[in-house]
C-alpha positions as CSV (number, residue, x, y, z in Angstrom):
1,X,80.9,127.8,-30.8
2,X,79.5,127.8,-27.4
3,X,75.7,127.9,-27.5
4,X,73.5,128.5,-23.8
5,X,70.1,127.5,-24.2
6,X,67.6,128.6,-21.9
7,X,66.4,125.2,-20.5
8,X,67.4,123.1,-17.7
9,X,69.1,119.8,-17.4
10,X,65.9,116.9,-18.7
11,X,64.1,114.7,-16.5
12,X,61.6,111.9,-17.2
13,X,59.0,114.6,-17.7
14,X,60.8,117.1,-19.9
15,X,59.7,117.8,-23.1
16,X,62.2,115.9,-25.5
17,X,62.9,118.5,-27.9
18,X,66.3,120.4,-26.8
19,X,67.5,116.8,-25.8
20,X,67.0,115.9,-30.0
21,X,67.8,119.6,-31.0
22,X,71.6,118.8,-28.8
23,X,72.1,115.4,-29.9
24,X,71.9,117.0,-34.0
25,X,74.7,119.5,-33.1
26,X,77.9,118.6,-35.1
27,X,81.1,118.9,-33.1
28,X,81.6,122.8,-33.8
29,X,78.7,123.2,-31.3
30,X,79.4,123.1,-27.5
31,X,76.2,123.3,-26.1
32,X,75.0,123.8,-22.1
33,X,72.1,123.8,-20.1
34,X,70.5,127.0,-18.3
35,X,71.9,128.1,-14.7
36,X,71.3,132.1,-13.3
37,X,75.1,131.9,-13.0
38,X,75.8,130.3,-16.1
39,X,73.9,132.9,-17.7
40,X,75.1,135.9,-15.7
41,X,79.0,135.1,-15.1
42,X,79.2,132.5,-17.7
43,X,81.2,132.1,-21.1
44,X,79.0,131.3,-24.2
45,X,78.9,133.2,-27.5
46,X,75.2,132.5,-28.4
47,X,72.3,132.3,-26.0
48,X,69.6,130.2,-27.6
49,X,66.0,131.0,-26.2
50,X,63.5,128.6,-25.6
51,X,60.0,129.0,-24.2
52,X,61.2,132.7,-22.8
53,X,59.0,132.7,-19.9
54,X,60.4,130.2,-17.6
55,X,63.4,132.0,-17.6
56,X,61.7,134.2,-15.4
57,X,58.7,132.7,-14.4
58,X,57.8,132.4,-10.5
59,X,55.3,130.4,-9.3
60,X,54.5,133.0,-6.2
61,X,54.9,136.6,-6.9
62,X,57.6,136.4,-4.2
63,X,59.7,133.8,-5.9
64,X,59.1,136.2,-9.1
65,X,60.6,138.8,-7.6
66,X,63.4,136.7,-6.5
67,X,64.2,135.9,-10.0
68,X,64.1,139.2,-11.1
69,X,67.3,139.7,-9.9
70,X,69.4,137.6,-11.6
71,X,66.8,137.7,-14.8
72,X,67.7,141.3,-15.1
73,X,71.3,140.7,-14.7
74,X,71.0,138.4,-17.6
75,X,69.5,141.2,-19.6
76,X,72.0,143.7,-18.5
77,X,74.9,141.6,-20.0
78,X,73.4,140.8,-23.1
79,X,72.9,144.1,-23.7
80,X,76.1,145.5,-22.5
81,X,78.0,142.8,-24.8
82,X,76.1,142.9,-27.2
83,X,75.8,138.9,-26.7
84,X,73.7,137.1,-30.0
85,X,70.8,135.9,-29.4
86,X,68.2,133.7,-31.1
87,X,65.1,132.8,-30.0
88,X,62.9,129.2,-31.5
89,X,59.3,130.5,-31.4
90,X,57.5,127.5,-29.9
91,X,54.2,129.2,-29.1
92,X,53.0,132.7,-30.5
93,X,51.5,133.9,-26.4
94,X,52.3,131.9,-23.2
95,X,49.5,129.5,-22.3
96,X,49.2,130.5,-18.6
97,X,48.6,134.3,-17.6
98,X,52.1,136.0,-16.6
99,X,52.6,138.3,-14.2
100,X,53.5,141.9,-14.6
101,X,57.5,141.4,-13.9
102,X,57.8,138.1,-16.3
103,X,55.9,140.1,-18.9
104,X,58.6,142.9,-18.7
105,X,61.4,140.7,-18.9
106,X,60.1,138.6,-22.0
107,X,59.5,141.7,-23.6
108,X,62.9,143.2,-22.9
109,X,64.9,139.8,-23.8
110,X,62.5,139.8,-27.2
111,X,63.9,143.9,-27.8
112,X,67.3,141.8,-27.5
113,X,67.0,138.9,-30.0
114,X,68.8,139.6,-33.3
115,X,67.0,136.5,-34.9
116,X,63.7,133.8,-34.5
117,X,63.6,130.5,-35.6
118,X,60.2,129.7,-36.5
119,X,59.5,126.0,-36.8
120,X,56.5,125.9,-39.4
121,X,55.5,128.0,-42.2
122,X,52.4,129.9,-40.8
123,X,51.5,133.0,-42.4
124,X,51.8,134.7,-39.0
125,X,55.5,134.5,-39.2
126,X,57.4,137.7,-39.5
127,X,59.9,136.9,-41.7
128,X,61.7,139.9,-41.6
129,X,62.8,138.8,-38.1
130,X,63.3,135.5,-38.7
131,X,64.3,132.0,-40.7
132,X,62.2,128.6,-40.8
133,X,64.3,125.3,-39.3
134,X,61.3,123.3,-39.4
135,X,60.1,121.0,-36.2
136,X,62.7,118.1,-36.5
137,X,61.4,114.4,-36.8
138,X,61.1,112.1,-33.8
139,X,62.8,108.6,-33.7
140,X,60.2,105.8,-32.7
141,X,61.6,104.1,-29.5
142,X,59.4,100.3,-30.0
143,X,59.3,98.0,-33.1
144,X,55.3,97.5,-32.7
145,X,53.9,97.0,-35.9
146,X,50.9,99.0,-36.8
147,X,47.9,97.1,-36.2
148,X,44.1,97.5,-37.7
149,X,41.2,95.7,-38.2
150,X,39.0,95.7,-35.2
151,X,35.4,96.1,-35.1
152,X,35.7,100.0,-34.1
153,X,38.2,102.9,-34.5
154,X,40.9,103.6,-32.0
155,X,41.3,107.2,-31.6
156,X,43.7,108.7,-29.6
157,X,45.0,111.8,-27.7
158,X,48.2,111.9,-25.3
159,X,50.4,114.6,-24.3
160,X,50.0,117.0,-21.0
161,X,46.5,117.2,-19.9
162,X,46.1,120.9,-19.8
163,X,42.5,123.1,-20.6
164,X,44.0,124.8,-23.4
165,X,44.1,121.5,-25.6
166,X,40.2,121.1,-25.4
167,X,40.2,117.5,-24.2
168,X,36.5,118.1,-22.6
169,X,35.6,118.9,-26.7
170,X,36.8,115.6,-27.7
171,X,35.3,113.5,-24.8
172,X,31.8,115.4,-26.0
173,X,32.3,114.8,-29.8
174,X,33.2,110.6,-29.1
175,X,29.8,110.4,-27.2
176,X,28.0,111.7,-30.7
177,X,30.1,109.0,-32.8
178,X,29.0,105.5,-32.8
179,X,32.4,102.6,-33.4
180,X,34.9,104.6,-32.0
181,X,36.6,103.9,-28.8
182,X,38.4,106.8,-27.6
183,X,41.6,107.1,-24.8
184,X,43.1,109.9,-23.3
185,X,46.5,109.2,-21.9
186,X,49.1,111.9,-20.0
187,X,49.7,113.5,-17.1
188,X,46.9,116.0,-15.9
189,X,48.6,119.0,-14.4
190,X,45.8,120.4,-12.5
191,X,43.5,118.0,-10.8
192,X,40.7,119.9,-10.6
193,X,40.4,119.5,-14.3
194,X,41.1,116.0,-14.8
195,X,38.4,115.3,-12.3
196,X,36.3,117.7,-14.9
197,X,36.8,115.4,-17.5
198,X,36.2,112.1,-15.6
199,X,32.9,113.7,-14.8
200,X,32.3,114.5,-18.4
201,X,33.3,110.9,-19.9
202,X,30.9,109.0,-16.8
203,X,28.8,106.4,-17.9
204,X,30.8,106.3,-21.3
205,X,32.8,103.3,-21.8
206,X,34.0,104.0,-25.5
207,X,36.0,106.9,-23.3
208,X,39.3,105.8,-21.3
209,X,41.3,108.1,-19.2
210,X,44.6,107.3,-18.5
211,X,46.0,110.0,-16.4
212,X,50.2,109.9,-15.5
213,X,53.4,110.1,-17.2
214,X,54.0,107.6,-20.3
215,X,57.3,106.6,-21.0
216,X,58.9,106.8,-24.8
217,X,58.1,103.4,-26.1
218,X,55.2,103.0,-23.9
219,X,53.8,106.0,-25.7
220,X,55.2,104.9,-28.8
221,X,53.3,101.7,-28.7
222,X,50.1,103.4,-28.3
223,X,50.6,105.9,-31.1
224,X,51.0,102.4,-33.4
225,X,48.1,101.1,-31.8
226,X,45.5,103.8,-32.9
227,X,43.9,104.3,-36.1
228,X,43.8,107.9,-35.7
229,X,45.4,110.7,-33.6
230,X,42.9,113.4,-32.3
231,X,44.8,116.7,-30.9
232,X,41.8,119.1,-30.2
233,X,43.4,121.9,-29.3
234,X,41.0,125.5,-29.2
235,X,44.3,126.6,-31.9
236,X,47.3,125.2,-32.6
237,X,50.4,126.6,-33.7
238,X,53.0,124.0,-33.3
239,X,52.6,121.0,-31.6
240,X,55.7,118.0,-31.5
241,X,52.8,115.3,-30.0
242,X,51.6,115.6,-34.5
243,X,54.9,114.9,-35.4
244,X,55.0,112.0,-32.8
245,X,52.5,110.8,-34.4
246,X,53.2,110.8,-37.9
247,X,56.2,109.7,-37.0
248,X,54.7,106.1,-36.2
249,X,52.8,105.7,-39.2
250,X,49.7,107.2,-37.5
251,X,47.3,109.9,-39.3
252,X,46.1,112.9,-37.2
253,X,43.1,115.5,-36.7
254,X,44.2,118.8,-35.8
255,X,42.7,122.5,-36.0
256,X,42.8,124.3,-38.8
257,X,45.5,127.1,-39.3
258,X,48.4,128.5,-40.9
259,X,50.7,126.0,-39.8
260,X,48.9,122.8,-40.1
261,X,48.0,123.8,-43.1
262,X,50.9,123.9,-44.4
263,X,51.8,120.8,-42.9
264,X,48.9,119.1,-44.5
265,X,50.2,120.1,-47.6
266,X,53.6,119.4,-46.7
267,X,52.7,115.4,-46.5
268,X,49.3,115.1,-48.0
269,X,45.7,115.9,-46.2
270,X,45.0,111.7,-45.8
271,X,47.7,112.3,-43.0
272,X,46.2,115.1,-41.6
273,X,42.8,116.3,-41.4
274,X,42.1,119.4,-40.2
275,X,39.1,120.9,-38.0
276,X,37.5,124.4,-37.5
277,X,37.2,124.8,-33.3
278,X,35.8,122.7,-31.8
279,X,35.9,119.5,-33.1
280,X,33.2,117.6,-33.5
281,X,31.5,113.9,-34.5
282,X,31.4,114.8,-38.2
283,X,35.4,115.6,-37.8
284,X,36.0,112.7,-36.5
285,X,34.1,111.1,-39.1
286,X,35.9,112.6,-42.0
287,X,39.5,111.7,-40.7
288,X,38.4,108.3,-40.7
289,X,37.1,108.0,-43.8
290,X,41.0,110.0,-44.8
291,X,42.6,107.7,-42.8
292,X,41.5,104.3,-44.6
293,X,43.1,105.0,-47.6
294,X,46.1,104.7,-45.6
295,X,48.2,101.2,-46.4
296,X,49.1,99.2,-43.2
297,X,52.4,100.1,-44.1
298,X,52.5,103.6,-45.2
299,X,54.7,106.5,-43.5
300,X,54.3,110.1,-44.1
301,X,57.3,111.8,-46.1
302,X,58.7,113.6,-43.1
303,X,62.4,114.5,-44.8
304,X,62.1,117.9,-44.5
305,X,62.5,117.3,-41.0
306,X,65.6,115.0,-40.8
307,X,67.1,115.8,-37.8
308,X,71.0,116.1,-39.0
309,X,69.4,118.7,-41.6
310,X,68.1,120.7,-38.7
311,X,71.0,120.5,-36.7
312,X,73.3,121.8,-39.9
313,X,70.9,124.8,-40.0
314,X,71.0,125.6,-36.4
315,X,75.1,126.0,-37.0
316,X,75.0,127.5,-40.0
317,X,72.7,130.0,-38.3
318,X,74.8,130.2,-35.1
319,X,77.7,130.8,-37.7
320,X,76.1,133.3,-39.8
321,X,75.2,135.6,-35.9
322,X,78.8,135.6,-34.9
323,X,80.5,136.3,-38.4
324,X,83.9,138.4,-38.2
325,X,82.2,141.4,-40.0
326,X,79.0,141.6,-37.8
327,X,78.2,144.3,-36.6
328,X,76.6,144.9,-32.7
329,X,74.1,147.2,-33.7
330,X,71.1,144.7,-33.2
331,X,68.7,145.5,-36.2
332,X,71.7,145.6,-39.2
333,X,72.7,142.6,-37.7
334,X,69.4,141.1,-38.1
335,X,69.2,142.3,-41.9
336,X,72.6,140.8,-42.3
337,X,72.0,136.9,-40.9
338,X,68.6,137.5,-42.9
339,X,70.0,138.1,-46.1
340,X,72.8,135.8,-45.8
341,X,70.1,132.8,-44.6
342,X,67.8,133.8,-48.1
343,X,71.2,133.8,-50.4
344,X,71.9,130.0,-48.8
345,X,70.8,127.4,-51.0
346,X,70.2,124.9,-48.2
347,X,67.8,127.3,-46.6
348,X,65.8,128.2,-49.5
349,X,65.4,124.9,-50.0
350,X,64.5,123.9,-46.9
351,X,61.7,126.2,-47.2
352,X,60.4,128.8,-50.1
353,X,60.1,131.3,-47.1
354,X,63.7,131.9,-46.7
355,X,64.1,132.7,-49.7
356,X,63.1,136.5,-48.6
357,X,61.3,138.9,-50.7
């Protein structure tokens, strides 16, 4: 089976999760990376959406229009051939404002995916349109051991700098908290809001900024080093930097909704307390408290999430889209891979929301 997906070749900065998501692929997958003329004049049988909008994104409405052309050719085939297509549903909206041609393009490519692959349970999820291959696992790059005891808690937030994660909140909310030194590590994309923050953390030195890129077992080792993980995100609905986290022994505080609350469920509210927007001193407060009932050596029961498990899905998914007696009408195709995903005992057991109706 020869899968496109919709993202370029990685570089130090990328976000790691096609790069795990390939390296799960049994040998019946071929996979490849994103070119215009891969995707216009290329041969795949599946074309595997992530994060739609850079497909077509433009960062000058001139550029925009200059990848309108080969982003509508992309749409043209798939329609004309009828090519599968499944799209993972990272976020539910783009985080920055698109212009009027990407919006028409993401909307016309979403009129053309046969299935979504939702990666938490969130009540929001349309399910009729969809199947759950829960957010894979993350392998931990360093052999730190965890480490507690000091005189103060070491919270942390890392990932991209970026407004929508509410990092000015969190810088507030450590100023009202007494014995808790707080850093903030990652790049900041927009300078004129890291300097925002450096203004709002002045004179506080319980608050560290550590703006640029960290590297996997740099970031690894700072994960280990915390007592807590603080993610204050105005909403989150999926977020790889909690299963980072988690992943290195390491609880978290994270906003409350549909998905993290399911999560929290999934391996027990001392891993993860959650906060109504925005957080605040008494949140902190209370993941602490969560968090020291927490052996030095305890890990959260992430097997749900094994990564071959999610790579078996993905094919068996792939599988079920190009089956010898599908059909090319999109929306009885959809019904089809649906119920064939809810009659698979792997799937329903993966998660009681595949199981359908």
């Amino acid at each position: 089976m020869r899968v496109l997906i919709t993202v370029r070749r990685s570089n130090a900065t990328s976000n790691p999760y096609v790069d795990l998501l390939e390296e799960s692929f049994g040998p019946a997958v071929k996979s490849s990376r994103f070119t215009y003329r891969r995707a216009v004049f290329g041969r795949y049988d599946v074309l595997h959406v992530q994060w739609p909008e850079y497909i077509f994104r433009g960062s000058t409405p001139v550029k925009a229009l200059v990848k309108a052309v080969p982003g509508f050719a992309l749409l043209l085939r798939l329609w004309i051939f009828g090519v599968p297509v499944v799209a993972t549903v990272h976020n539910l909206e783009a985080h920055e404002r698109a212009g009027l041609l990407e919006r028409i393009q993401v909307g016309l490519l979403a009129r053309l995916t046969t299935v979504n692959i939702y990666l938490n349970e969130s009540e929001l999820n349309d399910m009729s349109s969809g199947v759950v291959v829960l957010h894979g696992d993350y392998p931990s790059h360093t052999s730190r051991p965890r480490t507690r005891g000091r005189n103060s808690t070491q919270a942390l937030f890392f990932g991209q700098v970026r407004p929508y994660k509410g990092v000015e909140d969190l810088i507030r909310a450590a100023g009202e908290h007494e014995g808790l030194d707080l850093e903030i590590a990652g790049l900041a994309l927009d300078a004129a809001y890291a300097e925002s923050l450096r203004r709002s953390a002045s004179g506080d030195t319980s608050v560290r900024l550590s703006f640029g890129h960290l590297g996997d077992e740099e970031l690894d080792d700072l994960i280990r080093a915390a007592d807590l993980v603080v993610l204050p995100y105005k909403k989150m609905y999926n977020s790889g930097a909690v299963l980072l986290a988690l992943g290195n022994g390491t609880p978290v505080l994270i906003p409350r909704s549909g998905a993290t609350s399911a999560l929290a469920q999934e391996v027990g509210e001392k891993w993860v307390t959650l906060f109504d927007s925005p957080v605040s001193a008494s949140d902190i407060e209370h993941a602490q408290q969560a968090a020291l009932s927490i052996g030095i050596d305890e890990v959260p029961d992430l097997s749900r999430r094994d990564r071959a498990l999610v790579g078996r899905l993905h094919e068996k998914l792939y599988r079920l889209l190009l089956s010898p007696g599908s059909t090319r009408r999109l929306r009885r195709r959809r019904k089809a891979v649906i119920e064939a995903v809810a009659a698979d005992t792997e799937f329903a057991e993966h998660s009681g929301l595949n199981r359908g109706a």
